[in-house]
C-alpha positions in Angstrom: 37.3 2.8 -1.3 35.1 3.3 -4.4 33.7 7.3 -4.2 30.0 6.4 -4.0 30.7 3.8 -1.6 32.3 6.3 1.0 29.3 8.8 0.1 27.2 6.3 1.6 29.0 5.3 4.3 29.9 8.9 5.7 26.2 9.8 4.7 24.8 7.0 7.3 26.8 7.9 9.9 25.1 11.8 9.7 21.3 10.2 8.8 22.1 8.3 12.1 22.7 10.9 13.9 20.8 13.9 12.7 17.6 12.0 10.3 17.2 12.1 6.6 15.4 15.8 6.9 18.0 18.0 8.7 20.6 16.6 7.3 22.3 18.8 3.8 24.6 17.6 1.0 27.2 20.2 2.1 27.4 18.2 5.8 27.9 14.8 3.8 30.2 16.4 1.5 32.4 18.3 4.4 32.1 15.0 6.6 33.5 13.0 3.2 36.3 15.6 2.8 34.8 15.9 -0.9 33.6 18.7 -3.2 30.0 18.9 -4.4 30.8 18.1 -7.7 32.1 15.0 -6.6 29.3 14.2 -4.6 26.7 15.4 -7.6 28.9 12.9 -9.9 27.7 9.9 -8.1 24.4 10.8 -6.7 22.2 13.3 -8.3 20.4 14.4 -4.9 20.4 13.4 -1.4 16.9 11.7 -1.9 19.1 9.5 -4.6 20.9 8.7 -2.0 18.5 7.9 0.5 17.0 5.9 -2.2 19.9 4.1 -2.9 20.8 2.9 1.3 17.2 1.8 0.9 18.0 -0.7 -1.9 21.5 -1.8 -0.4 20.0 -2.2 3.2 16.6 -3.9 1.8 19.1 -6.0 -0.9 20.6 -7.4 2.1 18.1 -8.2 4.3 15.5 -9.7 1.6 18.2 -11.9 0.2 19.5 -13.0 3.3 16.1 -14.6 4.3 15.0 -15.6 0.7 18.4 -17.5 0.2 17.3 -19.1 3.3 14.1 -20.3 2.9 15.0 -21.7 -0.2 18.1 -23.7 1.0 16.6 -25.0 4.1 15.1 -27.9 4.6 11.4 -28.4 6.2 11.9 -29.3 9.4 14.5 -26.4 10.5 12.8 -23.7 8.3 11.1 -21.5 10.5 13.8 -21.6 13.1 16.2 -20.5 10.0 13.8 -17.8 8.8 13.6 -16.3 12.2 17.3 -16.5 12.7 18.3 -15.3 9.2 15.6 -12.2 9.9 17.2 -11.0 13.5 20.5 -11.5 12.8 20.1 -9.4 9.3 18.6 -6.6 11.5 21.0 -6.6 13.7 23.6 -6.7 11.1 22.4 -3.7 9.3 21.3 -2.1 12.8 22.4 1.5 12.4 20.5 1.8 9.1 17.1 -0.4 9.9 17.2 2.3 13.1 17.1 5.3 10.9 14.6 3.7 8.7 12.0 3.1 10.9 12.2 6.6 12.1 12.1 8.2 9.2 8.8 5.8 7.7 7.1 6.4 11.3 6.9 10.3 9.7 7.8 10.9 6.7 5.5 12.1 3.4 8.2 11.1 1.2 6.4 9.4 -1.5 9.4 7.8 -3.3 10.5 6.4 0.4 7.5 5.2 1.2 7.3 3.2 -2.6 10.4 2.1 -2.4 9.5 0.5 0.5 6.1 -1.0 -0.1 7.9 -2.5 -3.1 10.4 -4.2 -0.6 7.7 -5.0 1.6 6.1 -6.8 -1.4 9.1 -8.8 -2.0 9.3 -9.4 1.7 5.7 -10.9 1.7 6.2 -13.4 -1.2 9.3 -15.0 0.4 7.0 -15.2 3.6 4.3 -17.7 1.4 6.4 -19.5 -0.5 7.7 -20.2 3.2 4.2 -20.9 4.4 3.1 -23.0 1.9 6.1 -25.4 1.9 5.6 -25.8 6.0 1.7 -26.0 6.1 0.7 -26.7 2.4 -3.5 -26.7 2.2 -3.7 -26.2 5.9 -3.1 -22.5 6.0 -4.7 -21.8 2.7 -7.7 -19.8 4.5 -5.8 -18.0 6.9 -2.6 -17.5 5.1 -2.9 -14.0 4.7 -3.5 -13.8 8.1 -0.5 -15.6 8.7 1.9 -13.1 6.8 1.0 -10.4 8.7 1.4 -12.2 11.7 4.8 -13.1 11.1 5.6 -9.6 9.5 4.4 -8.5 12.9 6.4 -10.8 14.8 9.7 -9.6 12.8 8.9 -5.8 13.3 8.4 -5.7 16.7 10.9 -8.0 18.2 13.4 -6.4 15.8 12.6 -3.2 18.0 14.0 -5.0 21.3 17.8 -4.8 20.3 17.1 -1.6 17.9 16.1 0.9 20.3 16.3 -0.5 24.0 19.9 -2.2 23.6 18.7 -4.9 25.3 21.3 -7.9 25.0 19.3 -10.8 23.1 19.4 -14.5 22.7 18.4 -14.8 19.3 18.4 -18.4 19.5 16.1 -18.9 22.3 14.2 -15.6 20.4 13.8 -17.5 17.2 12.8 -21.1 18.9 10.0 -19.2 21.0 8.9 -17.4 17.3 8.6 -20.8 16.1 6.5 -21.7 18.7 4.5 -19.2 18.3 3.5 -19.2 14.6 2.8 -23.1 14.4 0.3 -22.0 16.9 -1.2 -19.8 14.6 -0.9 -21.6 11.6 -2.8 -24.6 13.4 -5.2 -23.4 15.5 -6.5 -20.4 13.8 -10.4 -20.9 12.8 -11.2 -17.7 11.6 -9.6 -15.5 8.9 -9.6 -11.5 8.3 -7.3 -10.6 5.2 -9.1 -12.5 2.3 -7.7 -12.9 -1.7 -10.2 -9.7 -2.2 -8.6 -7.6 0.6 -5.6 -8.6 -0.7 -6.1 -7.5 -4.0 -7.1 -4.2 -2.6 -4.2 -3.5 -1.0 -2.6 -4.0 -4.3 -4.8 -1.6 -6.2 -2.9 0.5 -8.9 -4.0 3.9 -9.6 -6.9 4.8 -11.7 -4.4 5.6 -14.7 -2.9 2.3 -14.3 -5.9 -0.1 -14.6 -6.9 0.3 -18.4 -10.4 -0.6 -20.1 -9.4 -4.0 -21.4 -7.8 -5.1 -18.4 -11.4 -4.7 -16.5 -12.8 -6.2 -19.1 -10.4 -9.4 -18.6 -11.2 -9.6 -15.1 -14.8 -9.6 -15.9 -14.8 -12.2 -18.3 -13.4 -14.4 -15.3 -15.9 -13.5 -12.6 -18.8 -14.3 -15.6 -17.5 -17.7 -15.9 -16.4 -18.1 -12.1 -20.1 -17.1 -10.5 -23.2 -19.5 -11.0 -25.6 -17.1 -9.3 -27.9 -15.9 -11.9 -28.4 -12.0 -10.5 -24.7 -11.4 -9.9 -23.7 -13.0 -13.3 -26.0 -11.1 -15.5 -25.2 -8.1 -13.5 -21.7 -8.8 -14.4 -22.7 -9.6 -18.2 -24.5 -6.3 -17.8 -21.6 -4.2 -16.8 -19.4 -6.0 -19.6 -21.5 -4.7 -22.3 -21.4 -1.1 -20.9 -17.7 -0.9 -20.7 -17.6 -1.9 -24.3 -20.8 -0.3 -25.3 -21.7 2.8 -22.7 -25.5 2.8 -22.9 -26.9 3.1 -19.3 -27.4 5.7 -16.6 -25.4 6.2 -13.8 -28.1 4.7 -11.6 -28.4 1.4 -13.2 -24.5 1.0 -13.2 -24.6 1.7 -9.3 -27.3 -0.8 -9.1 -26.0 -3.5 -10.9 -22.5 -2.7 -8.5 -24.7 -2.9 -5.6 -25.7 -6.5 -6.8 -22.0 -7.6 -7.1 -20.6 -5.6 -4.1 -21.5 -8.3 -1.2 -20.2 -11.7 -3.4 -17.3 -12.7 -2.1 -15.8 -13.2 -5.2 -16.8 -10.2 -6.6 -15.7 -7.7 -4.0 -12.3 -6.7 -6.0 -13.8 -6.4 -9.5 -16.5 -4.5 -8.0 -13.8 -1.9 -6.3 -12.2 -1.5 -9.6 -15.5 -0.6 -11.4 -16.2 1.5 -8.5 -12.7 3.8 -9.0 -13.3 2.9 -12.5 -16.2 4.7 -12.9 -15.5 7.4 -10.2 -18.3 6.2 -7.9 
């Protein structure tokens, strides 16, 4: 067995029993029957470790389901996607355990990026999904719909994790089916919007750069026809490139972009942008 492969291995079998906090690199090494210099050779810390369960359990699990939605037809899908999901948990059940306990209280900021970045990937197999089954139908509500599902796989994934409750995941996955056509065809009013969206996906401060606001603001100009917000938007242009007005006319012309719905993420960005 390859060194790193048995680090990680022995390493779960502790997490599982003890959590990612209380457990030290001298337990995994004793447990391994390994020195810390061997252990230090493959991984430089336990959180490199952690880190790097998190990518072979999230590997596993995300390409499960997206080879799955891609090699299934339409009309078994859903059913596929379901089943693909449950029995991936349940594969990987000792670690998906662990994880969830750890996320449900942990301030680790790497482990908490590492998985919004799988939870990312996660969502975008989800659409593409989505979109083949429902096409311009769910276009409103299809954010709503991800989360739904999202939900759907979180919490039934819980039944067999935690309460060793002996599942069906056939009849589990049929009655999942069932229940998200109902959503995607009978659900009239939408919450998560492409704006809210975007929000979510807000970079820091130091990540969104001058010209890229810029960018974005040449599209709004030529997306809105109404005259107030478009000069407003003009307005604001000019100021990034040319910084001539007071703080209280910036705020104002942000007030007169702040309630269009297409201007609700450009206006958040000049809001962070401009530290209001």
């Amino acid at each position: 067995m390859v060194k790193q492969q048995l680090i990680m291995e022995k390493a779960l079998e502790l997490f599982a029993k003890q959590g990612f906090e209380a457990t030290s690199v001298q337990q995994i090494t004793e447990h391994c029957g390994i020195s810390k210099g061997a252990f230090y050779l493959s991984f430089k810390s336990k959180d490199e470790l952690i880190l790097a369960l998190i990518d072979h359990f999230m590997i596993q699990v995300i390409s499960d389901i997206d080879y799955t939605v891609k090699n299934t037809n339409s009309d078994e899908l859903l059913y596929d996607f379901y089943f693909a999901t449950f029995t991936s948990f349940h594969k990987h059940a000792d670690f998906a355990k662990i994880l969830i306990k750890e996320q449900m209280h942990s301030f680790n900021e790497e482990l908490l990026s590492k998985m919004h970045y799988y939870d990312k990937l996660n969502e975008q197999v989800i659409l593409s999904m989505i979109e083949r089954l429902y096409g311009e139908e769910i276009q409103p509500i299809k954010y709503d719909l991800i989360y739904c599902i999202k939900g759907f796989m979180s919490t039934y994934s819980q039944l067999f994790l935690f309460f060793n409750v002996p599942l069906d995941l056939n009849l589990l996955a049929q009655s999942l089916v069932e229940k998200t056509n109902l959503l995607a065809r009978h659900t009239t009013i939408p919450f998560i919007s492409e704006d809210l969206i975007k929000m979510f996906k807000q970079p820091t401060n130091e990540e969104v750069t001058k010209e890229q606001i810029i960018e974005l603001l040449e599209q709004k100009i030529e997306e809105i026809e109404e005259l107030v917000e478009k000069e407003s938007l003009i307005l604001l242009k000019q100021h990034l490139l040319e910084p001539d007005l007071s703080p209280v006319i910036v705020r104002g012309l942000l007030e007169n972009i702040r309630n269009h719905p297409h201007c609700k993420w450009i206006s958040y960005v000049l809001r962070s942008y401009f530290h209001f």
